[in-house]
C-alpha positions in Angstrom: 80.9 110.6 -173.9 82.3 112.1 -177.1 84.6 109.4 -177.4 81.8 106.9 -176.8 80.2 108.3 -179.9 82.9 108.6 -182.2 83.8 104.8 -181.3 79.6 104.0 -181.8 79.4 105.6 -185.3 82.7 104.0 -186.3 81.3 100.5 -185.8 77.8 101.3 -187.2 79.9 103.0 -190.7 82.1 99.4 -190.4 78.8 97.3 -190.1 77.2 99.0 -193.4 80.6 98.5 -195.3 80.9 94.9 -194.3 77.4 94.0 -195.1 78.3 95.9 -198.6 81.5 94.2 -199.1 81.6 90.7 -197.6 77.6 90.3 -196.9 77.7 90.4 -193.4 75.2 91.4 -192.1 75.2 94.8 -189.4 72.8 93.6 -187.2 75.8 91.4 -185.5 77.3 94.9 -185.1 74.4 95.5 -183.0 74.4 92.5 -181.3 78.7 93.1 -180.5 77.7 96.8 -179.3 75.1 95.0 -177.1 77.0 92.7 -175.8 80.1 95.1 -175.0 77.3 97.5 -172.7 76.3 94.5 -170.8 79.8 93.7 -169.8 80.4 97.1 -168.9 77.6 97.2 -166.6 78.1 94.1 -164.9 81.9 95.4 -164.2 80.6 98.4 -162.7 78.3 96.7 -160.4 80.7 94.0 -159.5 82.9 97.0 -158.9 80.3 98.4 -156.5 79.6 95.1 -154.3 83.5 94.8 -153.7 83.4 98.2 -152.4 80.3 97.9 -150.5 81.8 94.4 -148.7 85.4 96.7 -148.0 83.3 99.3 -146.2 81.7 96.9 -144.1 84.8 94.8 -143.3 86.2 98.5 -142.3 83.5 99.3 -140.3 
C-alpha cells in the first residue's frame, strides 16, 4: 500500500503542476487514476472466474 500512495501523490503533485504550467486541467488526473482502479478490478475478477472454472474442471 505504501507504494500505492507514493505513486497516488505523485500523480496528484504532477496534475497541479500541469494545470500550472501547460493549463491542463487535474481533474483528467482524476479521471486516469479512476480509470487505472477499474482496470485493476476487473483483472482481479477475471482472475477469480478463470480460477473458479479450473477448480470445477478439476473436480
Amino acid at each position: 500500500m505504501p507504494v500505492v500512495a507514493l505513486l497516488y501523490a505523485a500523480a496528484q503533485v504532477g496534475a497541479q503542476s500541469m494545470q500550472r504550467y501547460a493549463a491542463v486541467p487535474s481533474s483528467i488526473v482524476n479521471i486516469l487514476i479512476g480509470c487505472i482502479v477499474v482496470l485493476v478490478l476487473i483483472r482481479s475478477w477475471l482472475s477469480a472466474r478463470l480460477r473458479e472454472k479450473e477448480m470445477k474442471n478439476h473436480a
